[in-house]
C-alpha positions as YAML, in Angstrom:
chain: A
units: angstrom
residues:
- id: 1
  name: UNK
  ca: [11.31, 37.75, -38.40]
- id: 2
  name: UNK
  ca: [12.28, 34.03, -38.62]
- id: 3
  name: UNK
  ca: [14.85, 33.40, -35.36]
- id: 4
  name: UNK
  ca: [17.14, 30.52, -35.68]
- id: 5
  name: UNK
  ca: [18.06, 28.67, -32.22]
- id: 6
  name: UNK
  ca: [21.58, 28.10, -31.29]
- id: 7
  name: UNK
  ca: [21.44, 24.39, -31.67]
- id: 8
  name: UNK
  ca: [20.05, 25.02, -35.12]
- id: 9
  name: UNK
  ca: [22.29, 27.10, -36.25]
- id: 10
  name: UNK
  ca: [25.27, 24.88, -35.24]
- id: 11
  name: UNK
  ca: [23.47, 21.64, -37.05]
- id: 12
  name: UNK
  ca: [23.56, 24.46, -40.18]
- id: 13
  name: UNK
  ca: [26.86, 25.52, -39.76]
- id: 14
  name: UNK
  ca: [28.26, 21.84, -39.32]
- id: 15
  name: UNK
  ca: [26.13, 20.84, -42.77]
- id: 16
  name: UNK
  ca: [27.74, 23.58, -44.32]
- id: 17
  name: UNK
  ca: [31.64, 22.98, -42.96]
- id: 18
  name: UNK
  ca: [30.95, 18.86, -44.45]
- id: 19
  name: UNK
  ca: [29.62, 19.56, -48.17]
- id: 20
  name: UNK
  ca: [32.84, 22.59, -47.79]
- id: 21
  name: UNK
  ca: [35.22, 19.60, -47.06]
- id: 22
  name: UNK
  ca: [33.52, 17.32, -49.53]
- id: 23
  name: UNK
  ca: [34.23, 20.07, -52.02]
- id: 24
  name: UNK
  ca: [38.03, 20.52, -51.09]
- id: 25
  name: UNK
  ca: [38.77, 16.86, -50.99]
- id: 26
  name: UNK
  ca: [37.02, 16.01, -54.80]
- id: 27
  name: UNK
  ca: [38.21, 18.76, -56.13]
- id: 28
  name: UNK
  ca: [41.64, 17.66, -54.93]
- id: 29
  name: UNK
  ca: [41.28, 14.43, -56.50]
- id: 30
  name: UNK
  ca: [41.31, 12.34, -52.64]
- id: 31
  name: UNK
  ca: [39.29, 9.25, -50.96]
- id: 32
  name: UNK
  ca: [37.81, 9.96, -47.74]
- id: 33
  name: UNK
  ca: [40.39, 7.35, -46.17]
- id: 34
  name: UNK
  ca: [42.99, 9.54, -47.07]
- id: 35
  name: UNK
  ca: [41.44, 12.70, -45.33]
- id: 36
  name: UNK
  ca: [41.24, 10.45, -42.67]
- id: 37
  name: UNK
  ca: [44.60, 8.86, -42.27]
- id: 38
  name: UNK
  ca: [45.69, 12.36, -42.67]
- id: 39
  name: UNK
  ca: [44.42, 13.71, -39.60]
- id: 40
  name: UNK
  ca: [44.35, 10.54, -37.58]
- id: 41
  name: UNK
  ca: [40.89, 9.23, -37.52]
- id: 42
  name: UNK
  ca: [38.90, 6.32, -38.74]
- id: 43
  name: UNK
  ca: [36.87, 6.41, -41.86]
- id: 44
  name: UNK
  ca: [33.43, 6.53, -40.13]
- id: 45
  name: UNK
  ca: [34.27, 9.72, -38.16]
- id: 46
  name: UNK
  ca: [36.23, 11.47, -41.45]
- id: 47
  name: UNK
  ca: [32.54, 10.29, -43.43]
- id: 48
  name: UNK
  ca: [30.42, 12.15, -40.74]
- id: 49
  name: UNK
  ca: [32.29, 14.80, -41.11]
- id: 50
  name: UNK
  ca: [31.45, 15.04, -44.45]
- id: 51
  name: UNK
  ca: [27.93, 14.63, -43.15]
- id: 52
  name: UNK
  ca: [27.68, 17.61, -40.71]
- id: 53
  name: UNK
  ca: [26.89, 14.73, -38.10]
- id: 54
  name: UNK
  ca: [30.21, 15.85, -36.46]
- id: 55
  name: UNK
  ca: [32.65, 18.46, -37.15]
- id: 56
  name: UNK
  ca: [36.30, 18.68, -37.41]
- id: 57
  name: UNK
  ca: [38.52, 20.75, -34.99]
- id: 58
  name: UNK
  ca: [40.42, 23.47, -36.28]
- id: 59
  name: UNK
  ca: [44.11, 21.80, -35.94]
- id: 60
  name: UNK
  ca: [42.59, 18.76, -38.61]
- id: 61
  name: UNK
  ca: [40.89, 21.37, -40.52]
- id: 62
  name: UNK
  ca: [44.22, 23.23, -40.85]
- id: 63
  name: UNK
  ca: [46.08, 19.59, -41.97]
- id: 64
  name: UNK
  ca: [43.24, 18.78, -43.99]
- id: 65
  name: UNK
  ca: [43.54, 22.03, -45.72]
- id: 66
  name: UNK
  ca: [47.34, 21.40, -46.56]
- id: 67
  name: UNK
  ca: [46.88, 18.15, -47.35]
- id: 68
  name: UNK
  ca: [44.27, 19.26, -49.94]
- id: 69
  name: UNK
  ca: [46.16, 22.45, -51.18]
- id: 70
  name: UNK
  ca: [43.25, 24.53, -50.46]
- id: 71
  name: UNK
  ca: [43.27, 28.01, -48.60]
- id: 72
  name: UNK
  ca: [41.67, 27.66, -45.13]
- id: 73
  name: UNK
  ca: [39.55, 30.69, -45.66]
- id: 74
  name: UNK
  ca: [37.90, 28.11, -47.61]
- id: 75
  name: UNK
  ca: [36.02, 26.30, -44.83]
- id: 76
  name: UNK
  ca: [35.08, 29.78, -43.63]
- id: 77
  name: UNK
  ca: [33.13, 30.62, -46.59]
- id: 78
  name: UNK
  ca: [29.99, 29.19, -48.25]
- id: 79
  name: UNK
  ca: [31.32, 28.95, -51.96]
- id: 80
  name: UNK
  ca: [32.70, 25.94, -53.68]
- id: 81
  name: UNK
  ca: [35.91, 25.98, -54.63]
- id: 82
  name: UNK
  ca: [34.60, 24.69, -58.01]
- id: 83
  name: UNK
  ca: [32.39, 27.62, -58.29]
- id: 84
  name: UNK
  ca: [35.12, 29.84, -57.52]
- id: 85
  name: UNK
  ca: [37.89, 28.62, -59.81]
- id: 86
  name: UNK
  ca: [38.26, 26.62, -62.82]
- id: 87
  name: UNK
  ca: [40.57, 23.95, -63.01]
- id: 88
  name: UNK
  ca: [43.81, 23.89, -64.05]
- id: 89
  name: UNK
  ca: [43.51, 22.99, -68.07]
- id: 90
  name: UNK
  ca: [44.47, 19.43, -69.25]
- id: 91
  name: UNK
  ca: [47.62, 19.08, -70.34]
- id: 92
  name: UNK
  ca: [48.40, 19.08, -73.85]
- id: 93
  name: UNK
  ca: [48.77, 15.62, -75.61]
- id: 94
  name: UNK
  ca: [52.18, 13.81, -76.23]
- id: 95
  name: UNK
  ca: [52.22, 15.20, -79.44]
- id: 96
  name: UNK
  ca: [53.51, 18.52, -78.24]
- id: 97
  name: UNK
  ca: [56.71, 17.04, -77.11]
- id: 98
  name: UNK
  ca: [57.94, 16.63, -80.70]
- id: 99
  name: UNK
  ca: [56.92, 20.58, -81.63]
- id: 100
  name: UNK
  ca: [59.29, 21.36, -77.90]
- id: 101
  name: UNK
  ca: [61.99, 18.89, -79.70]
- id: 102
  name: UNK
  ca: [62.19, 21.07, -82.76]
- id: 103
  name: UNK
  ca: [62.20, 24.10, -80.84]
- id: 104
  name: UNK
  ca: [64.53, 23.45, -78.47]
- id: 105
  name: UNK
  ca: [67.15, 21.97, -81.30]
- id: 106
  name: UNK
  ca: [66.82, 25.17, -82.81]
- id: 107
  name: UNK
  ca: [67.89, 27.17, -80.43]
- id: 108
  name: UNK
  ca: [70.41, 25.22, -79.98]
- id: 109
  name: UNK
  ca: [72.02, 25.22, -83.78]
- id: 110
  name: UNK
  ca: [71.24, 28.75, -83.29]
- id: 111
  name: UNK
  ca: [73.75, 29.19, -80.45]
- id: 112
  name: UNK
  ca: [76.08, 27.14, -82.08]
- id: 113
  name: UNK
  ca: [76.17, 29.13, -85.40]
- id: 114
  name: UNK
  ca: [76.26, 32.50, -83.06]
- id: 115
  name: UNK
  ca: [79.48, 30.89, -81.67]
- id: 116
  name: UNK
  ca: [80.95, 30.10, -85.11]
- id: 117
  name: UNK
  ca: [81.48, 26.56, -84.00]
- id: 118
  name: UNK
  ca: [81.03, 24.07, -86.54]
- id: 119
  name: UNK
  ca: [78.84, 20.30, -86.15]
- id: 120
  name: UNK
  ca: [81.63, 18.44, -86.25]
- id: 121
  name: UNK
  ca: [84.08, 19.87, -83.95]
- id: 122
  name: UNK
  ca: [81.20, 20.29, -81.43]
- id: 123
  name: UNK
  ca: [79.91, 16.91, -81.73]
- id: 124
  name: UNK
  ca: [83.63, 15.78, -81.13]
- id: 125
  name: UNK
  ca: [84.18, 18.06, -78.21]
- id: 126
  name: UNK
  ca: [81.33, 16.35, -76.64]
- id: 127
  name: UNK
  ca: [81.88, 12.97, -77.62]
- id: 128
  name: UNK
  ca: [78.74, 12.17, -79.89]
- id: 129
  name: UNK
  ca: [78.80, 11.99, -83.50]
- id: 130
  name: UNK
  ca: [77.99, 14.83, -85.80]
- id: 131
  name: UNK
  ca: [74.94, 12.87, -86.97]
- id: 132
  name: UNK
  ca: [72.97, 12.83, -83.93]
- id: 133
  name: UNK
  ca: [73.86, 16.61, -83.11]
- id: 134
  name: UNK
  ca: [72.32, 17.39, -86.22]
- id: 135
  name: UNK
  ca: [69.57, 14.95, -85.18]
- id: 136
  name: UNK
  ca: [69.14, 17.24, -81.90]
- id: 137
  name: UNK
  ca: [69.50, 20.47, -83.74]
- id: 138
  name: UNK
  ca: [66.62, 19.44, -86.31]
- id: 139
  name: UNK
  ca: [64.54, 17.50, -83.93]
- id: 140
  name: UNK
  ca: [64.72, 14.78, -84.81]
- id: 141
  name: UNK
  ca: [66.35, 13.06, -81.59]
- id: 142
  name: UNK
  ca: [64.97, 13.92, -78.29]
- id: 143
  name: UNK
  ca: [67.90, 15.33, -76.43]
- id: 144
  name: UNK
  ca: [68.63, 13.38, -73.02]
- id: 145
  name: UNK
  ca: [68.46, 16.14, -70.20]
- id: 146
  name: UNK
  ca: [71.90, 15.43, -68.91]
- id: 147
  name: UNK
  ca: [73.03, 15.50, -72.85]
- id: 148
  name: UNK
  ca: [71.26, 18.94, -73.50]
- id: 149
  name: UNK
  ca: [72.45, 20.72, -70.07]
- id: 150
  name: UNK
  ca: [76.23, 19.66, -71.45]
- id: 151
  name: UNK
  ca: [75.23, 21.41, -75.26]
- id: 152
  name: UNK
  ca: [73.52, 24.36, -72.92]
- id: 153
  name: UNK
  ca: [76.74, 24.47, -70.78]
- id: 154
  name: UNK
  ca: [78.90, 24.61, -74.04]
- id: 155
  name: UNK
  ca: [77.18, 27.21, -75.89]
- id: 156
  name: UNK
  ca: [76.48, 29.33, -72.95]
- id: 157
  name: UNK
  ca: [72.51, 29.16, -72.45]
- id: 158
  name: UNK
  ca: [71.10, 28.68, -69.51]
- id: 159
  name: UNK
  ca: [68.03, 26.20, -69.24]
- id: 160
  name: UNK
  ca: [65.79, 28.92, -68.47]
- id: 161
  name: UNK
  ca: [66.40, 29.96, -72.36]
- id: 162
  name: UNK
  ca: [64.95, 26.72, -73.50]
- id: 163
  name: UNK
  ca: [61.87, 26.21, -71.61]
- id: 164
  name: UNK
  ca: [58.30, 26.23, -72.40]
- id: 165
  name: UNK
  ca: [57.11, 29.76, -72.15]
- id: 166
  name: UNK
  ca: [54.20, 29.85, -73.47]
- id: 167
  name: UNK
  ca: [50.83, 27.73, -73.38]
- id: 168
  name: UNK
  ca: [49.07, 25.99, -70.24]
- id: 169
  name: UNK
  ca: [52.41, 24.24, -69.24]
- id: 170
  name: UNK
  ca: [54.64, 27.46, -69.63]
- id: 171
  name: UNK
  ca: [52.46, 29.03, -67.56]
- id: 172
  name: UNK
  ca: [52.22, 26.87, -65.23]
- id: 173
  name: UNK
  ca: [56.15, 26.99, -65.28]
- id: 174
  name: UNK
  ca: [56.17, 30.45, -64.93]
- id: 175
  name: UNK
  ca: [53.46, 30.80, -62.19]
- id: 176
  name: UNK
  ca: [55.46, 28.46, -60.06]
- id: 177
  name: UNK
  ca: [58.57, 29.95, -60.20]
- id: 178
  name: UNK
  ca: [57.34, 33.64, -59.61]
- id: 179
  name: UNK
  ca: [56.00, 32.29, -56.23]
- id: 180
  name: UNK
  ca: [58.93, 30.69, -55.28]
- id: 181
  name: UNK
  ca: [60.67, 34.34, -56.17]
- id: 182
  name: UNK
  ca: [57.98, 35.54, -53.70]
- id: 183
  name: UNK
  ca: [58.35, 32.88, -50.66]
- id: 184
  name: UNK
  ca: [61.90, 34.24, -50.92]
- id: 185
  name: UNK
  ca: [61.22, 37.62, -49.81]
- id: 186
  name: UNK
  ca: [61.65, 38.93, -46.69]
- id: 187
  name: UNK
  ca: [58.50, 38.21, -44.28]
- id: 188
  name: UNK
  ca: [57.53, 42.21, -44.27]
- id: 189
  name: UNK
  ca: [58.27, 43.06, -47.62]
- id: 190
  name: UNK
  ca: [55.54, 39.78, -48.65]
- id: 191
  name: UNK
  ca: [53.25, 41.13, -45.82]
- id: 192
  name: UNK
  ca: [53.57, 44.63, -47.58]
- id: 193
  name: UNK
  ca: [53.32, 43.70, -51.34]
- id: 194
  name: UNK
  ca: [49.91, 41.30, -50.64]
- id: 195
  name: UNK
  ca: [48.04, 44.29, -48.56]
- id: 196
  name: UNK
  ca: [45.70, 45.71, -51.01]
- id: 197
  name: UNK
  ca: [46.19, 49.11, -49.53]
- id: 198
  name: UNK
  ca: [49.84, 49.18, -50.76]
- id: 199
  name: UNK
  ca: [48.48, 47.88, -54.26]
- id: 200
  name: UNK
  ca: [49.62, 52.29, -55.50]
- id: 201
  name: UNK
  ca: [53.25, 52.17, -54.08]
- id: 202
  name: UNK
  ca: [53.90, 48.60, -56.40]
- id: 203
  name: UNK
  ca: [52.50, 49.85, -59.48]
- id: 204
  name: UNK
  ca: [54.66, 52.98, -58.83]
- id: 205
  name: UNK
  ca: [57.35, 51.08, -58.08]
- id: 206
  name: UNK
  ca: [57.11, 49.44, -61.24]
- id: 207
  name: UNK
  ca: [56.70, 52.25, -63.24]
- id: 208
  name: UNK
  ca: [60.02, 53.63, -61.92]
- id: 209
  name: UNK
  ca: [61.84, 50.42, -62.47]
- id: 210
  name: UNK
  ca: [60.67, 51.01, -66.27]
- id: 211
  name: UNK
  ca: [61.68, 54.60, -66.33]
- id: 212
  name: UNK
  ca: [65.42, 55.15, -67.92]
- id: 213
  name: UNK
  ca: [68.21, 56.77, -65.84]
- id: 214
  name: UNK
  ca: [68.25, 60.49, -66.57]
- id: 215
  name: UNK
  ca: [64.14, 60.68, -66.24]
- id: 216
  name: UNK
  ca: [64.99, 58.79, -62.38]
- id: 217
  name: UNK
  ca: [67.65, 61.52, -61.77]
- id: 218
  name: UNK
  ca: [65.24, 64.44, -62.76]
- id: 219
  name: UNK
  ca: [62.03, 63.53, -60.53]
- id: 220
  name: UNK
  ca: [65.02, 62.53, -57.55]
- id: 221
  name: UNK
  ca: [66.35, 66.17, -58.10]
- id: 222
  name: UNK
  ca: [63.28, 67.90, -57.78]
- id: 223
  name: UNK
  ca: [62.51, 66.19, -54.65]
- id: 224
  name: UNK
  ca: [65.14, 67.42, -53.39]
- id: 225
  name: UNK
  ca: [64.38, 70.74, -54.20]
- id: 226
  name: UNK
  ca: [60.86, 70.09, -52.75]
- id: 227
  name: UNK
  ca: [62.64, 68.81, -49.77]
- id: 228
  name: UNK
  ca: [65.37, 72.04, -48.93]
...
């Protein structure tokens, strides 16, 4: 059997821990001065890093890791990160703002109908003429953010009813503000929900949130019964 001596195996592991933070930092889109101003060093030590001549300590490894939005399990592991993930698809061209224009001004004549208001009194409520509402409604005219959260205000919608949720930006969208719904859960109940033993008692969870009132009230009685 082929043993490895200590000094080799920390050369290996070093080599290993550089091409890892090469990895992270192209795949993050940064210049090795970055990295470097971001933990405090000069170029020449960040670049032997990258080398396995050196080897980061853990504090800059757990900057560098924020600074490159990477997990830190990362530089634990032997995988790229490219090999482990694809990238987050391009964004759809320009073009797709004028399909969002139409859609958006349709939900908003939509509203407006629903509320029996007509063009003109609306666009004179609001101080715009009844040509460019109907402009907006047909998409025709971008709508101006701060105009549309007025016409959203005024017909009762909140912005969350007009926003992309579908394709590789609406899921984006989404993604981002279900973790933000996470970070605001209490510390246990996130510690809970991400341990994969307690994977069961969410799905359960779920399927009682999906179950209507009188089912709930049956399966609580007969615990009870179970219970006295």
């Amino acid at each position: 059997m082929l043993e490895i001596d200590s000094d080799t195996a920390l050369d290996l592991r070093a080599k290993m821990l550089g091409v890892l933070l090469r990895d992270a930092r192209e795949y993050a889109g940064r210049a090795p001065k970055d990295c470097a101003d971001v933990i405090g060093v000069t170029i020449q030590t960040y670049n032997a890093y990258e080398r396995g001549d050196k080897s980061p300590t853990l504090p800059e490894l757990e900057l560098l890791a924020y600074s490159l939005d990477v997990p830190l399990a990362h530089f634990w592991g032997d995988t790229a990160i490219s090999e482990r993930e694809q990238r987050r698809p391009a964004a759809p061209t320009a073009a797709i703002t004028e399909v969002r224009d139409r859609m958006i001004g349709a939900r908003l004549r939509q509203a407006r109908l629903a509320a029996n208001l007509k063009s003109k009194d609306l666009a004179a409520e609001l101080g715009i003429s009844a040509g460019l509402l109907a402009a907006y409604e047909f998409g025709q005219t971008p709508v101006p953010l701060p105009d549309l959260e007025v016409l959203l205000t005024r017909l009762g919608l909140e912005l969350d009813e007009v926003l992309e949720s579908s394709g590789v930006v609406g899921e984006w969208e989404s993604t981002g503000r279900l973790f933000e719904r996470f970070k605001q859960l209490p510390p246990d109940l996130r510690d809970f929900v991400t341990q994969p033993m307690n994977e069961h008692y969410v799905r359960l969870a779920q399927r009682l949130s999906q179950m209507p009132t009188d089912h709930l009230r049956a399966i609580a009685t007969g615990l009870l019964d179970i219970t006295y």
